[in-house]
C-alpha positions in Angstrom: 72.4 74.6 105.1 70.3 77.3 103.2 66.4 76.0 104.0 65.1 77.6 107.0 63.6 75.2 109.6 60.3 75.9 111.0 60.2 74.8 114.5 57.3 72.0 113.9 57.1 68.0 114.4 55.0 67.3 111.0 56.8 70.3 108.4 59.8 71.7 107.6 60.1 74.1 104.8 63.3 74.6 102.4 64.4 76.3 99.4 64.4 74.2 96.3 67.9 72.5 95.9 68.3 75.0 92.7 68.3 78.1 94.9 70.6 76.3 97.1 73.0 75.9 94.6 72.8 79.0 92.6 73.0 80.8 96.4 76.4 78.7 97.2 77.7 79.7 93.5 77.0 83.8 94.1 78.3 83.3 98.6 81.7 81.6 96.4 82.0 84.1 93.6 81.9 86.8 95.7 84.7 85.2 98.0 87.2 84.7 95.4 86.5 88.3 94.0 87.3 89.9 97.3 90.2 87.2 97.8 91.3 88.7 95.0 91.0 92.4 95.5 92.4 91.7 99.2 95.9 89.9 97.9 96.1 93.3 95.3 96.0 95.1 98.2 98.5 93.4 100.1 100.7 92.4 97.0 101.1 96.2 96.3 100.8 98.0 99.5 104.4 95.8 100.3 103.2 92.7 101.6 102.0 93.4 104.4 98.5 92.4 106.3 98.8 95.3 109.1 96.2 98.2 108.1 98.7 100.2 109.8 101.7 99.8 107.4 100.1 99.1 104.5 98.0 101.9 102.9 96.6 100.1 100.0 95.1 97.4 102.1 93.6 100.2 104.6 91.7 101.8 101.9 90.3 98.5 100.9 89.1 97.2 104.3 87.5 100.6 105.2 84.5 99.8 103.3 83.8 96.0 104.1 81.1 94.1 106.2 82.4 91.0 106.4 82.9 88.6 109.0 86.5 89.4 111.0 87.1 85.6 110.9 86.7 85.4 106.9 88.4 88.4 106.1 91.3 87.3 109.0 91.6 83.8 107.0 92.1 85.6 103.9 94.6 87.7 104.7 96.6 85.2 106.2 96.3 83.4 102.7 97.3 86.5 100.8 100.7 86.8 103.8 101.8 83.2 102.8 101.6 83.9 99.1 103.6 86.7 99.6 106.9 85.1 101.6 108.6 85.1 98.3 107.8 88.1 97.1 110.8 91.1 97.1 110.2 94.9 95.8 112.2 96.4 93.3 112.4 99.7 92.0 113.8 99.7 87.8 114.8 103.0 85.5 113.4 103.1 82.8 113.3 105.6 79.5 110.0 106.4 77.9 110.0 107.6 74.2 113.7 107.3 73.2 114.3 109.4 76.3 111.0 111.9 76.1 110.3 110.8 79.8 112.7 109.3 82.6 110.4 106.9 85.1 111.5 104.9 87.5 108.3 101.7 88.5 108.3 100.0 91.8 107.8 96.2 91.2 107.1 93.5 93.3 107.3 90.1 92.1 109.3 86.7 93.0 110.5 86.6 89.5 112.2 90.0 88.1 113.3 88.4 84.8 109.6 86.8 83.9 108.0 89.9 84.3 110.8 91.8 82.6 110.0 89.1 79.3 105.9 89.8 80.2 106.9 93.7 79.4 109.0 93.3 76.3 106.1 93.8 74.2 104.7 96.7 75.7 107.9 98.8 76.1 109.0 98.0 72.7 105.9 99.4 70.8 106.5 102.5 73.0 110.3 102.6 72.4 110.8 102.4 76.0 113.7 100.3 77.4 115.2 99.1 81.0 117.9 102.3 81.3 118.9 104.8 84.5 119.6 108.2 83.4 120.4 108.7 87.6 117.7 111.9 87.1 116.1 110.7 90.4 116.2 111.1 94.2 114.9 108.3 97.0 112.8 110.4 99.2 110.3 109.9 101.7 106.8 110.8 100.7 104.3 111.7 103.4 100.5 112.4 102.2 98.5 113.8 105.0 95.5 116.2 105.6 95.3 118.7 107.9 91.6 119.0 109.0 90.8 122.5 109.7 87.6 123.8 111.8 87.7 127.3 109.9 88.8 127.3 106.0 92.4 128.6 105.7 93.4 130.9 102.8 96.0 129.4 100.8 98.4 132.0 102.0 97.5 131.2 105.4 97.7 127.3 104.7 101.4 127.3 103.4 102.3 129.4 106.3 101.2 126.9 108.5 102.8 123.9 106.4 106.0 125.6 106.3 106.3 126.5 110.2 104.9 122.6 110.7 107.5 121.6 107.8 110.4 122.8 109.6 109.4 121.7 113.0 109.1 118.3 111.7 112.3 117.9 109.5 110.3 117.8 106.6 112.4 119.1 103.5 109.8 120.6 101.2 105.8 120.8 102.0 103.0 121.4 99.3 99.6 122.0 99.3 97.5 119.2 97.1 94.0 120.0 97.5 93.3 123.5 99.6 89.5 122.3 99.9 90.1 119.1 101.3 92.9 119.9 103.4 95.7 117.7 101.4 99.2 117.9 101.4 102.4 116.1 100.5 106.0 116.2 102.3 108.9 115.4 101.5 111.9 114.0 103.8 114.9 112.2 103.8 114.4 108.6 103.8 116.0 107.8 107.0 113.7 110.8 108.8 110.5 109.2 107.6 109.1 107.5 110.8 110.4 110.4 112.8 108.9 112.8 110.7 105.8 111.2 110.4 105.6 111.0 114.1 105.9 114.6 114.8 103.4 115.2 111.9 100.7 113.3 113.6 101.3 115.3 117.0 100.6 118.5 115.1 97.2 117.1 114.0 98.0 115.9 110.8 95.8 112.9 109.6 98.7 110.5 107.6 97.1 109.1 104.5 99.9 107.2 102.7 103.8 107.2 103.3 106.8 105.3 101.6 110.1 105.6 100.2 109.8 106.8 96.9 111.3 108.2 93.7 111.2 112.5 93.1 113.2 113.5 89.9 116.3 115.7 90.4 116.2 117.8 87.7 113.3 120.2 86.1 110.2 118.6 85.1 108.9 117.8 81.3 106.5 119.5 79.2 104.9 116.9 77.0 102.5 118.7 74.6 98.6 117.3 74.3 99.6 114.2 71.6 102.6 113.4 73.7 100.9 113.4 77.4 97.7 111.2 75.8 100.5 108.7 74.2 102.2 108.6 77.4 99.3 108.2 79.5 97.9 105.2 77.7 101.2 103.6 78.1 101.5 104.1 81.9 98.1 103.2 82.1 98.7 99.6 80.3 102.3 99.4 82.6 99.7 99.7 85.5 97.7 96.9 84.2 100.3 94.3 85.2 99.6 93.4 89.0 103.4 93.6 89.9 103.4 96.8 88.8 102.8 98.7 92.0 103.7 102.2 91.1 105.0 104.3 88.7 107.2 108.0 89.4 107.9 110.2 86.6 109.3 113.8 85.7 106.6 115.0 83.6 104.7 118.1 84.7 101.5 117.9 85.3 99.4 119.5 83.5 
C-alpha cells in the first residue's frame, strides 16, 4: 500500500491511484536495473555471490542502500542462473597477428557466443588462434596505505623487500599517489601470497589467475592503438566477455 493512513475514525487520506501506479512502475524499474547490474557483477567476477571472492560484485555492493533481505534474494537469483555457467579463457590474433590477446569468457554455451562474435572479429581480421605468447600467472592488485608519502625510490624498495618475503615474482608500482601496485606470482602461490601480503599491511583490491605475455610487448602507433581500442572496446560489450589481456604496451 502507498496511501498513508491518518490515524482517524471519519478520514483517511491516500495518493491518487495514478501516483500509486506510476510509484510501483519507478520501485520495479529500479529493481530489475540493479538485478541486472548485480548478475553482471556476479556473472563476471566468476560466479560467485561472496564479496569476498568476487571482486567485481564487492565494488558494486559498496555503494548500495538497499534492504539486506532484497539484495540477499537477488543474489541468490543471479547464484542459480549461474549453475551452468563454466569460464574459459580463448587465444586469439588481432590484426592478421598485429596483437596476440587471450579473453576470459564465461558462458554456458562456448560455440553460440563464438557464432555471436563472428562478425566482429571478421571486420577486424581477428580469428580464434594461440600463438602460445602467454603465461598463466597470478595477479594480485593491492595498495599499500602509507601515513607519510614515500618517494618512488623508497616505495619500490619496500615492494621489493615485501615482494620477496611474500613469494611474489615481480612487483610494480601502478599509481605512486594512491598507493597502487600489482604482483605477480605463480598461480599455485596465489592464496599464500596474498596471505602474507595482507599481514604486511597491504589492502587486496582484486586477485585471479590471469594471462601476462611472455615475450616483449607491442608498439602500436596512434591509428593502430585507436583501431585496436575500439575493437576491444566492442569485444567488451558482449556480457560474457569478462576480460580481456593483451601484449601491447601501453602507452
Amino acid at each position: 500500500m502507498y496511501g498513508e493512513k491518518i490515524p482517524s475514525t471519519t478520514s483517511v487520506c491516500s495518493f491518487p491511484l495514478r501516483s500509486k501506479q506510476a510509484q510501483f512502475d519507478q520501485d520495479l524499474s529500479e529493481e530489475l536495473i540493479l538485478a541486472n547490474e548485480l548478475r553482471l557483477a556476479v556473472h563476471r567476477g566468476g560466479g560467485s555471490i561472496d564479496p569476498e571472492k568476487n571482486f567485481e560484485l564487492r565494488a558494486r555492493l559498496s555503494p548500495l542502500k538497499l534492504p539486506y533481505s532484497r539484495v540477499q534474494r537477488i543474489l541468490k537469483e543471479c547464484e542459480l542462473s549461474e549453475r551452468n555457467q563454466h569460464t574459459y579463457s580463448i587465444p586469439m590474433d588481432y590484426g592478421r597477428q598485429l596483437v596476440a590477446m587471450v579473453c576470459k569468457i564465461r558462458t554456458d554455451n562456448l560455440s553460440n557466443l563464438k557464432l555471436r562474435l563472428a562478425s566482429l572479429l571478421r571486420q577486424n581480421k581477428t580469428r580464434f588462434f594461440n600463438r602460445h605468447l602467454f603465461n598463466e600467472t597470478g595477479l594480485i592488485e593491492a595498495t599499500l596505505p602509507s601515513k607519510t608519502p614515500l618517494s618512488f625510490e623508497e616505495f619500490n624498495q619496500t615492494l621489493r623487500t615485501d615482494a620477496l618475503w611474500c613469494k611474489a615474482t615481480d612487483s610494480a608500482i601502478t599509481d605512486l599517489g594512491k598507493g597502487s601496485v600489482l604482483f605477480k606470482c605463480r598461480p599455485l602461490d596465489l592464496q599464500e601470497v596474498t596471505y602474507k601480503l595482507r599481514q604486511c599491511n597491504y589492502k587486496i583490491i582484486n586477485k585471479e589467475v590471469g594471462h601476462c605475455p611472455n615475450k616483449p610487448l607491442v608498439d602500436l602507433n596512434d591509428r593502430q592503438m585507436a583501431r585496436y581500442q575500439e575493437f576491444r572496446t566492442a569485444l567488451l560489450q558482449d556480457e560474457d566477455v569478462v576480460k580481456i589481456y593483451d601484449n601491447v604496451r601501453v602507452q
